[in-house]
N, C-alpha and C positions, 0 to 999 in steps of 0.2 A: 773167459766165457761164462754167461751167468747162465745158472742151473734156477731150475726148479723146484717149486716141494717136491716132488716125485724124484727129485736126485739126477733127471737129464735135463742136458741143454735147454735151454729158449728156442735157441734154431729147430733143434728134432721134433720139438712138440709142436712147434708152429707148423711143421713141416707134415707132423702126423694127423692135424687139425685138418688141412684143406686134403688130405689123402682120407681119412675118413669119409669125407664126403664123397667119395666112392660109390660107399656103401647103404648112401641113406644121410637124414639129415638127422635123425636123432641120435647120432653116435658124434655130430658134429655139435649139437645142442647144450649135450654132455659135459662135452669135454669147454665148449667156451663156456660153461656156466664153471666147472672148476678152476679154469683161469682167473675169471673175471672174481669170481669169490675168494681164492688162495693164493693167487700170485704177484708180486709187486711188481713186475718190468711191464711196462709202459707198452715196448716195442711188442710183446707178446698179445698184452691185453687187444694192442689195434690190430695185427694178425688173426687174432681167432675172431674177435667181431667182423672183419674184414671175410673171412672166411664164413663166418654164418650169413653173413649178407649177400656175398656172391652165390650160394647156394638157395638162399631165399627168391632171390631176382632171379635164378633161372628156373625154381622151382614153378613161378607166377607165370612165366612166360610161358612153360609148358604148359599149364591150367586154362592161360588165355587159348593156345593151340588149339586145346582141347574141346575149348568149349566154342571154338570157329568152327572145328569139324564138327560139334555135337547140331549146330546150327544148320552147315548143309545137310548133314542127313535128314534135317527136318525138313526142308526142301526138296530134298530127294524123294522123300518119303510123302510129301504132297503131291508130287508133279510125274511119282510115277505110274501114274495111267497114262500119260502123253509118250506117245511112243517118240516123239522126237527129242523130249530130254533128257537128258544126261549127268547124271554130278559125279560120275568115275574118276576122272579128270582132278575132280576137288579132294577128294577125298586120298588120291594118290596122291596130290600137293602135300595134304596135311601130314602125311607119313613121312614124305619126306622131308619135309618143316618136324617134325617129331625127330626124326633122327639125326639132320644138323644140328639142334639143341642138344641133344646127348650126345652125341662127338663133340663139339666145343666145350661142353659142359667138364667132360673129361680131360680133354687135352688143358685146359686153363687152369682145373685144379693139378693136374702135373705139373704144371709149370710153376704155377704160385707155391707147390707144396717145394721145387726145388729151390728158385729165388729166396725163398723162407729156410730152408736147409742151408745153404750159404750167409744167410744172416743178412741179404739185401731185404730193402722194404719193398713188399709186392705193389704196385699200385694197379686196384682193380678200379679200370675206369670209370662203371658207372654207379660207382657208392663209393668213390674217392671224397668227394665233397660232401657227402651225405654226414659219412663219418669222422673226418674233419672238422664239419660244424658240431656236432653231437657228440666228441669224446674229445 
């Protein structure tokens, strides 16, 4: 089993990488910039890049959400003197489009932080190729 500078496994750290992301993406920034600058396995190095990347891509999605609902309210917010319009409707959409992205968000990095504890390679669908071509 190959260990770390830090003295544990590959697997655990790989595993604590997409579990940090939890809590935030700079604790995950962190720790792939200490990979990527101190550690020699290969397999670890595309985990934790794989890991900042699936956190980045959902990070942008939510932002896009974000800035779809920032848009109806602006809508909202023009059109409400007209008693017959409505953007409730949208704005309830976006909420609930905000909290499938953080349920999925969570459930994937569970998953990839256990595949990655087992020492299988996670392949995160849409920055498979990305990272591929680029490492």
């Amino acid at each position: 089993m190959n260990k770390t500078k830090l003295g544990i496994s590959a697997n655990a750290f790989a595993a604590m990488i997409f579990l940090a992301g939890l809590f935030g993406i700079l604790p995950v920034i962190v720790m792939t910039g200490a990979v990527l600058l101190l550690d020699e396995s290969d397999w670890l190095k595309r985990m934790a890049v794989k890991a900042l990347a699936f956190i980045l891509m959902l990070e942008v999605l939510s932002a896009f959400i974000g800035i779809l609902g920032s848009c109806f309210n602006i809508f909202e917010n023009l059109f409400s003197m007209l008693p017959f319009f409505t953007f409730s409707f949208f704005n309830g959409f976006i909420s609930v489009l905000n909290s499938i992205v953080s349920i999925l968000t969570k459930i994937g990095l569970l998953i990839y932080a256990l595949l990655s504890y087992k020492g299988k390679y996670a392949k995160v669908p849409l920055v498979e190729n990305l990272i591929n071509k680029n490492m």
